[in-house]
PLY file of the C-alpha trace (Angstrom):
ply
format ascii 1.0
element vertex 314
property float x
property float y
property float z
element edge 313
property int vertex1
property int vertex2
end_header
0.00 0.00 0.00
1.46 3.77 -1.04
2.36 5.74 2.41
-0.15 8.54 1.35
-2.98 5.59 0.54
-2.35 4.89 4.25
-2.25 8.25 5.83
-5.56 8.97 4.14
-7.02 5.75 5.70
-5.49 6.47 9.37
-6.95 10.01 8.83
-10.44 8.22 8.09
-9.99 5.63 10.90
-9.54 8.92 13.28
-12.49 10.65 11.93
-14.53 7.46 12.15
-14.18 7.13 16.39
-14.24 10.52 16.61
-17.84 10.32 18.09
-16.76 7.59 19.94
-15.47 9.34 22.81
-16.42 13.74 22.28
-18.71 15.54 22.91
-21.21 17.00 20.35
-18.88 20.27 20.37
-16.21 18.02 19.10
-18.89 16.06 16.71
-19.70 19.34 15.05
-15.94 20.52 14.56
-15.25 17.65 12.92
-18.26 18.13 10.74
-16.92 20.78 9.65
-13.30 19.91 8.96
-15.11 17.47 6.53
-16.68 19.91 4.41
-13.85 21.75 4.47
-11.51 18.33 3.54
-13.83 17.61 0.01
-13.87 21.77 -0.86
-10.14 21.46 -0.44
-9.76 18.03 -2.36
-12.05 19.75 -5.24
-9.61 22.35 -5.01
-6.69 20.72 -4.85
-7.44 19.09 -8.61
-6.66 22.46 -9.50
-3.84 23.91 -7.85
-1.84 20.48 -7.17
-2.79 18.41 -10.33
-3.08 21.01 -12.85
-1.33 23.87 -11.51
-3.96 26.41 -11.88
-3.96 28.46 -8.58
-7.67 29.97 -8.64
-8.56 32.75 -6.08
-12.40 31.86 -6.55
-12.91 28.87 -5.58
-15.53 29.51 -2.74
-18.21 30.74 -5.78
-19.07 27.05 -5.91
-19.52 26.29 -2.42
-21.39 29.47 -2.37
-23.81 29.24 -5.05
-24.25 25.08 -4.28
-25.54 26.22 -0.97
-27.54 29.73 -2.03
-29.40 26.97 -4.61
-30.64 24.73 -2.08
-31.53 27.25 0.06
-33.70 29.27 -2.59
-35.48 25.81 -3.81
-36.42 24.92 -0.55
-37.35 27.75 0.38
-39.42 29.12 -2.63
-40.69 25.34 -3.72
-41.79 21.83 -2.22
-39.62 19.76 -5.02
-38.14 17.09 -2.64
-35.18 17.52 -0.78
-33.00 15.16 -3.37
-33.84 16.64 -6.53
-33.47 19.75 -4.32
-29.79 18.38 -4.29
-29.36 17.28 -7.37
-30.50 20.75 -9.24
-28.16 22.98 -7.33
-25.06 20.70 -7.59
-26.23 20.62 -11.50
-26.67 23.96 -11.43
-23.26 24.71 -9.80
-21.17 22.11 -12.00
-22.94 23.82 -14.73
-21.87 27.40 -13.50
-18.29 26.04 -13.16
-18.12 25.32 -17.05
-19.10 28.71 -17.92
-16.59 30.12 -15.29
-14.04 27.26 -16.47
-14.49 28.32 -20.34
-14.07 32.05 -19.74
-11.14 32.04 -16.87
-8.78 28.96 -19.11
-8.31 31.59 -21.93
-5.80 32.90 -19.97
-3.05 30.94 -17.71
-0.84 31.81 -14.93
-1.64 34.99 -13.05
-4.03 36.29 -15.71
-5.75 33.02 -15.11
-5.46 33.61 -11.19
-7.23 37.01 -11.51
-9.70 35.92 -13.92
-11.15 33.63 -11.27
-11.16 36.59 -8.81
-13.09 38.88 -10.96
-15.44 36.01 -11.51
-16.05 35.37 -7.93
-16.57 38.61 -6.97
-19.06 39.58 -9.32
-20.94 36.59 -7.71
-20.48 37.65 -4.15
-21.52 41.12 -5.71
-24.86 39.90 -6.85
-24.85 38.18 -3.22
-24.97 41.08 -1.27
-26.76 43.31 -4.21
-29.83 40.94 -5.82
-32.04 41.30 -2.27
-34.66 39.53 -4.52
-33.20 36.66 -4.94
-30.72 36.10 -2.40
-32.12 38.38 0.07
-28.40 40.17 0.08
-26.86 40.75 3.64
-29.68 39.56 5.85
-28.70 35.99 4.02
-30.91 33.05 3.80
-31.71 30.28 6.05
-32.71 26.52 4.87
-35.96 25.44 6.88
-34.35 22.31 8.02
-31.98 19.74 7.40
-33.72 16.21 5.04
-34.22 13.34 6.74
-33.29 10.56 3.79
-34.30 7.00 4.67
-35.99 8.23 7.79
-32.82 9.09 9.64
-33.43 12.29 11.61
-30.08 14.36 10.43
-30.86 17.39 13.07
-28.97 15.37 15.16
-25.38 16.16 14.95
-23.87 12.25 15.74
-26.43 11.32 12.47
-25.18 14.21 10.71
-21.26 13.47 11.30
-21.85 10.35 9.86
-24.07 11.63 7.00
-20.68 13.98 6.29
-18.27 11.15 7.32
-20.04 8.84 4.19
-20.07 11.48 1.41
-16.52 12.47 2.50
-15.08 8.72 1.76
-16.94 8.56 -1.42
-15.89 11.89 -2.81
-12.12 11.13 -1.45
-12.48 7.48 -3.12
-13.79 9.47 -6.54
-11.15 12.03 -6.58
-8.01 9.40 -6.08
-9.57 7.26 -8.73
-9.77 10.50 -10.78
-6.04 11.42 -10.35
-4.41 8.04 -10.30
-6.68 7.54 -13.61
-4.74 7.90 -17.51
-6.87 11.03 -17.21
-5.18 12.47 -14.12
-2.10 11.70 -15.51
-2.59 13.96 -18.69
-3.84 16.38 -16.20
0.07 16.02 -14.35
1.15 15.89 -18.10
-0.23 19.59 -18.87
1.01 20.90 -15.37
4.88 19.74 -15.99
5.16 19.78 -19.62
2.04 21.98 -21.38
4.01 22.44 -24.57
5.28 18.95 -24.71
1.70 17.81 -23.72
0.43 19.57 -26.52
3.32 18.47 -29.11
2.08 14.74 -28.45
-1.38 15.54 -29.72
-2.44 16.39 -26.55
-5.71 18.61 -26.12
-4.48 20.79 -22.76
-7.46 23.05 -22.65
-9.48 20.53 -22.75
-7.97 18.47 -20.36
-7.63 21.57 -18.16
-11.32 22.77 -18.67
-12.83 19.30 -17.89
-10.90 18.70 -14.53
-12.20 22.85 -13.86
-16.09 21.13 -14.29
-15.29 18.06 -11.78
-13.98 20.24 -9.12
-16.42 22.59 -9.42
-18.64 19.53 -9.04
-17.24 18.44 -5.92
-17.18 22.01 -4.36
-20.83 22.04 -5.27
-21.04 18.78 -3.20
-19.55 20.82 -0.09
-21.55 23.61 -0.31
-24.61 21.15 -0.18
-23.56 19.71 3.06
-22.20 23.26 4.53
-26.16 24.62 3.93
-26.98 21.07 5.52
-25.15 21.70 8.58
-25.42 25.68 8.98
-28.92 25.64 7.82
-27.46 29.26 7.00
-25.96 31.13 4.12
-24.40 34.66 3.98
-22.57 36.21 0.44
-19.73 36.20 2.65
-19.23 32.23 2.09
-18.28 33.61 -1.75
-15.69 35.76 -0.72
-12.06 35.91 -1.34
-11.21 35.49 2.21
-12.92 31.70 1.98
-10.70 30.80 -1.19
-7.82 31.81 0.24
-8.21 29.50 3.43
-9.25 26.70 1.38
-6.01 27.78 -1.30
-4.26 27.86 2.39
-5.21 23.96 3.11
-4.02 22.95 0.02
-0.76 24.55 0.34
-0.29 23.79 4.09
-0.95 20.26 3.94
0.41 19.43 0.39
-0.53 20.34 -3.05
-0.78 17.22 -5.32
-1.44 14.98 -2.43
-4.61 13.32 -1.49
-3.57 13.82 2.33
-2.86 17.23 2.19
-6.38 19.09 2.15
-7.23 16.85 4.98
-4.10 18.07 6.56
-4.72 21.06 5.97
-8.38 21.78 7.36
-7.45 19.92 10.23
-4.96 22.53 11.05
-7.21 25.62 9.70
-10.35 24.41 11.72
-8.52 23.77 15.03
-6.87 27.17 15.02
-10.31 29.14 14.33
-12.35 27.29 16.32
-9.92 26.30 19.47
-6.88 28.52 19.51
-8.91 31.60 18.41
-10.57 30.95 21.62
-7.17 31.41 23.58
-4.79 33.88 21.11
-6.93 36.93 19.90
-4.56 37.57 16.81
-5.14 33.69 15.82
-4.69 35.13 12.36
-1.20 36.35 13.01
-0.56 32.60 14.59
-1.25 31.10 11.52
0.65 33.46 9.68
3.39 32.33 11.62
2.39 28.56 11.14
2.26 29.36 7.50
5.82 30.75 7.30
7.51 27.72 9.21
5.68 25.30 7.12
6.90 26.96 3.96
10.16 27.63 5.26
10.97 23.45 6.75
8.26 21.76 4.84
7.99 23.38 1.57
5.86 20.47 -0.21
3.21 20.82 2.97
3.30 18.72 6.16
1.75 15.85 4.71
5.10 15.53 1.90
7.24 17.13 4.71
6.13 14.22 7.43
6.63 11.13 4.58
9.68 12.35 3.62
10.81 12.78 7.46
9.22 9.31 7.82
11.49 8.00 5.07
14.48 9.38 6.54
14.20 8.19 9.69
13.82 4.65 8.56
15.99 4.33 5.81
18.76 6.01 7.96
18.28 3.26 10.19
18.07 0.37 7.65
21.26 1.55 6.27
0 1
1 2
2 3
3 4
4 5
5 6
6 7
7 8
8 9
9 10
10 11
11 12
12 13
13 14
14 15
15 16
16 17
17 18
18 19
19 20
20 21
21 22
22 23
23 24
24 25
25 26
26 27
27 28
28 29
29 30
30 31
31 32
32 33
33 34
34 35
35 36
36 37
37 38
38 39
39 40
40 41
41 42
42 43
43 44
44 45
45 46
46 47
47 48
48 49
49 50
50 51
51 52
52 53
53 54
54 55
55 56
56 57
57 58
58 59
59 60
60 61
61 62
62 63
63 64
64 65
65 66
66 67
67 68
68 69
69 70
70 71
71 72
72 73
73 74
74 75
75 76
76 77
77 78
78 79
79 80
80 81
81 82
82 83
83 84
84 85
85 86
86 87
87 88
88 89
89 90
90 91
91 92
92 93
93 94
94 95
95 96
96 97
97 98
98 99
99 100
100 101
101 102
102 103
103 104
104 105
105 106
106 107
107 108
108 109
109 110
110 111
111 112
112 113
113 114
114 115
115 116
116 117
117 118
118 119
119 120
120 121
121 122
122 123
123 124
124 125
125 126
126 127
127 128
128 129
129 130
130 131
131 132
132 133
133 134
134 135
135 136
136 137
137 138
138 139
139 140
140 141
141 142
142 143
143 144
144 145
145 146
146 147
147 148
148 149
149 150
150 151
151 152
152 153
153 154
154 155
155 156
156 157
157 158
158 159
159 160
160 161
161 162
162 163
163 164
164 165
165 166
166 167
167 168
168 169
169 170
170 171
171 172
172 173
173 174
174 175
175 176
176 177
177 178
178 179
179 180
180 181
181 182
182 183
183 184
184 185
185 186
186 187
187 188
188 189
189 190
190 191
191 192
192 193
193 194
194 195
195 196
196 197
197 198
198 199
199 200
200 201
201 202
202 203
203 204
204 205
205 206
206 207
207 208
208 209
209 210
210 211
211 212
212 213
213 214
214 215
215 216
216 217
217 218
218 219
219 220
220 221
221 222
222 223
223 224
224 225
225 226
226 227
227 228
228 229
229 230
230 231
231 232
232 233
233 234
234 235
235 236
236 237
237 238
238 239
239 240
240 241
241 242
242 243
243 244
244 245
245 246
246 247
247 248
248 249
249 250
250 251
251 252
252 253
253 254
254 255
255 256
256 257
257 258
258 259
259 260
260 261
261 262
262 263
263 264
264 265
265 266
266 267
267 268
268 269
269 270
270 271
271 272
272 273
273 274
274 275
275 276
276 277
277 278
278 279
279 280
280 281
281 282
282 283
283 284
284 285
285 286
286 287
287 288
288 289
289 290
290 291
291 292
292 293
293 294
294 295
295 296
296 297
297 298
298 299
299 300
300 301
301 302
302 303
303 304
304 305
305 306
306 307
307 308
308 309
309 310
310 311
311 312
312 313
């Protein structure tokens, strides 16, 4: 078995006892490092895989969850095509996005994205109609598929913990795929790629769709467990952390953006309770990864790992 292959799976195994022995304070947090786990995966197809660093990212996760909040809301279609129109809707909102932003590359491509996203966390906080701008919108309540009441938070961990393994499982199949290696192909060698008959815009446009797709996914489980959503969810600030994940726990690793929201979630939601510049902390935590493990702590702690024991075998 790969090292990272098992460091995903003793990840999972952690996340899976979890309830086991918390409290539902706990049960929530890790809820929410979750959410923030597939976002950061979805993301990570991007920045790691096809190096295209996008600064709007959180459009996706914003406009999954504004969707199934406005449907429920405003109609009584069920609470699973409810689900399956705004993750549609999203993944088809990433294409157009994808289509205009992959005309450019680089840092043109990196501001592209930006624009994009904030003209959608413009219309957030402007179109009152429709998304009822900063007073946000609320979802009446969480479904209750097969009967299981998902209110409660223990139900609802697992809910996440289930969708989380399968969206994992699909992006590692996606990347270790003759498809994800094209993908590494046009991040390493574009020209070459393209020299071999290679179509890189394609390739680059189609992996933009699936991780819009699986950002979509996130946002339908953050409405699920907030039961809130503000324009604020679109900003830049929420790309960035998620950009921060990637990068902190390891870009073009399938550990890192669990890594990585681990670390993000338990400084704003447990050190920001002790350090009132938490920000400034993880500034700091951001530098000294950079600066000792440039590759991310999950590359950083293998390659540590590897050291260690092959010192010793030698």
């Amino acid at each position: 078995m790969k090292r990272s292959s098992l460091i995903n799976l003793l990840l999972i195994a952690v996340l899976a006892i979890l309830p086991l022995f918390s409290g539902e304070y706990y049960i929530n947090l890790g809820s929410q490092i979750m959410i923030a786990a597939i976002f950061a995966a979805s993301l990570n197809l991007l920045v790691g895989y096809g190096g295209l660093t996008s600064l709007g990212h959180a459009t996706y996760l914003g406009m999954s969850a504004y969707a199934t909040a406005w449907i429920a809301s405003h109609t009584t279609i069920d609470p699973l095509s409810t689900a399956l129109i705004a993750i549609a809707f999203t993944t088809v909102l990433g294409a157009v996005f994808g289509w205009i932003a992959l005309r450019a590359s680089g840092l043109s491509f990196l501001m592209l994205t930006l624009a994009l996203s904030q003209i959608m966390w413009g219309l957030g906080y402007r179109w009152v109609n429709m998304t009822n701008g900063d007073n946000g919108m609320n979802l009446p309540g969480r479904p209750s598929p097969f009967g299981i009441n998902l209110e409660d938070s223990t139900s609802y961990y697992w809910f996440v913990l289930i969708f989380t393994v399968i969206c994992l499982a699909f992006i590692a199949r996606f990347v270790h795929s003759p498809f994800g290696a094209s993908l590494r192909g046009t991040r390493d060698q574009p020209k070459r790629m393209s020299a071999l008959g290679y179509d890189v815009w394609m390739i680059r446009w189609i992996t933009f769709i699936i991780a819009s797709f699986f950002a979509a996914i996130a946002g339908l489980l953050y409405i699920y467990f907030h039961k809130y959503i503000h324009p604020t969810v679109m900003s830049i600030t929420v790309s960035a952390e998620a950009l921060l994940c990637v990068i902190a726990g390891g870009s073009g690793t399938l550990a890192g953006p669990i890594i990585g929201s681990i670390l993000i979630f338990l400084l704003k939601s447990y050190v920001s309770a002790f350090v009132e510049r938490w920000n400034m902390l993880l500034g700091f935590i951001f530098v000294f990864i950079v600066m000792v493990m440039p590759a991310g702590i999950g590359p950083g702690i293998s390659h540590l790992y590897h050291r260690i024991f092959k010192g010793k075998s030698s």
